[in-house]
VOGU-3710 file (C-alpha; in Angstrom, 3 decimals, decimal comma):
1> xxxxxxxxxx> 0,000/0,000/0,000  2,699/2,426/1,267  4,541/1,564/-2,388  1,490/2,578/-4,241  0,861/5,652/-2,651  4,657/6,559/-3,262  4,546/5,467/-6,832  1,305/7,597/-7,480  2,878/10,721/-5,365  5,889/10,365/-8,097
11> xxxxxxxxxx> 3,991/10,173/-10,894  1,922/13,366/-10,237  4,447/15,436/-8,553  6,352/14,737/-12,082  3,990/15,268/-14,302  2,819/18,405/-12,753  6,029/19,594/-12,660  6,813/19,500/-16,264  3,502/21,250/-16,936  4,684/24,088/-14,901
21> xxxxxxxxxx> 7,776/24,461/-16,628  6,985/25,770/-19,802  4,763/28,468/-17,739  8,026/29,916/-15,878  10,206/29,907/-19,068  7,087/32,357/-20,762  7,093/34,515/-17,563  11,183/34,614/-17,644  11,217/35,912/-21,312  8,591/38,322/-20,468
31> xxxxxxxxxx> 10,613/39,342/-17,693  13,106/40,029/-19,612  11,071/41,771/-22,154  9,784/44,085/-19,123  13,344/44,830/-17,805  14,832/45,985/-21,695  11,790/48,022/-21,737  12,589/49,762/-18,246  16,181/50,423/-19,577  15,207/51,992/-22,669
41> xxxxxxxxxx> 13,930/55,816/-21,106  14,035/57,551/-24,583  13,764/61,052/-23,776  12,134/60,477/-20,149  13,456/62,806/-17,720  14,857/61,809/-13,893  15,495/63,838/-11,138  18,630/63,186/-9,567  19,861/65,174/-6,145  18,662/68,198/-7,752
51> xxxxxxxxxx> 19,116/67,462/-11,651  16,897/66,770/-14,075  18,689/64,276/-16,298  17,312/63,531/-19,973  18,967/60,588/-22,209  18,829/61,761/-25,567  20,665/59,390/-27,923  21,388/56,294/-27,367  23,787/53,659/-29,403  25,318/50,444/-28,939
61> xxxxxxxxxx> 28,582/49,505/-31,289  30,176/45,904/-31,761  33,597/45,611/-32,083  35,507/42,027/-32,641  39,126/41,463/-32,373  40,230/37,571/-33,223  37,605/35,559/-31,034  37,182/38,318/-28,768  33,886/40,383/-28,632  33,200/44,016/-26,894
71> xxxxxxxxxx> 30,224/45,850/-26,664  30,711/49,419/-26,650  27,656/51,892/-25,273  27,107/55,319/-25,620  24,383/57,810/-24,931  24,107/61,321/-24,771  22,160/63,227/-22,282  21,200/66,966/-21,379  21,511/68,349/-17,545  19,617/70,658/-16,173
81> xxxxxxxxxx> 19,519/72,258/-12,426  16,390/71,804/-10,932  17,197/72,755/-7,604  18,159/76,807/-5,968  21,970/75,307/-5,483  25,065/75,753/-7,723  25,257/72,348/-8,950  27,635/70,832/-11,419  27,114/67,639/-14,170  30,833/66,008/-14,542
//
């Protein structure tokens, strides 16, 4: 009795396992999806200890050497000083 109650417990607990699986890949890639989204603040502005930073350009260039690949990012952004105090964007 105690084996077929064991063998049964296996059987679902695998079988609704791999079910589930497929579910957390989709919700990993949309994740994902989410996140690239959230990095990419085209022309959104942030305050930041009293400056209003806005990304303006953004660009991301390959370069490959022999087997070895870099990833080179740049972005351009304006400052401006939202707050009553000298502040400085270095």
């Amino acid at each position: 009795m105690k084996k077929l109650v064991m063998s049964i417990s296996l059987v679902l607990l695998v079988f609704l396992g791999a079910c589930s699986g497929n579910n957390a890949a989709e919700k990993e890639q949309k994740n994902q999806t989410e996140k690239t989204s959230e990095k990419n603040p085209a022309n959104k502005s942030q305050v930041v200890d009293g400056l209003k930073i806005t990304i303006k350009k953004q660009e991301e260039n390959e370069k490959v050497e022999g087997k070895k690949k870099e990833n080179l990012y740049t972005f351009t952004i304006e400052g401006e000083n939202a707050s009553s105090v000298k502040k400085g964007l270095g």
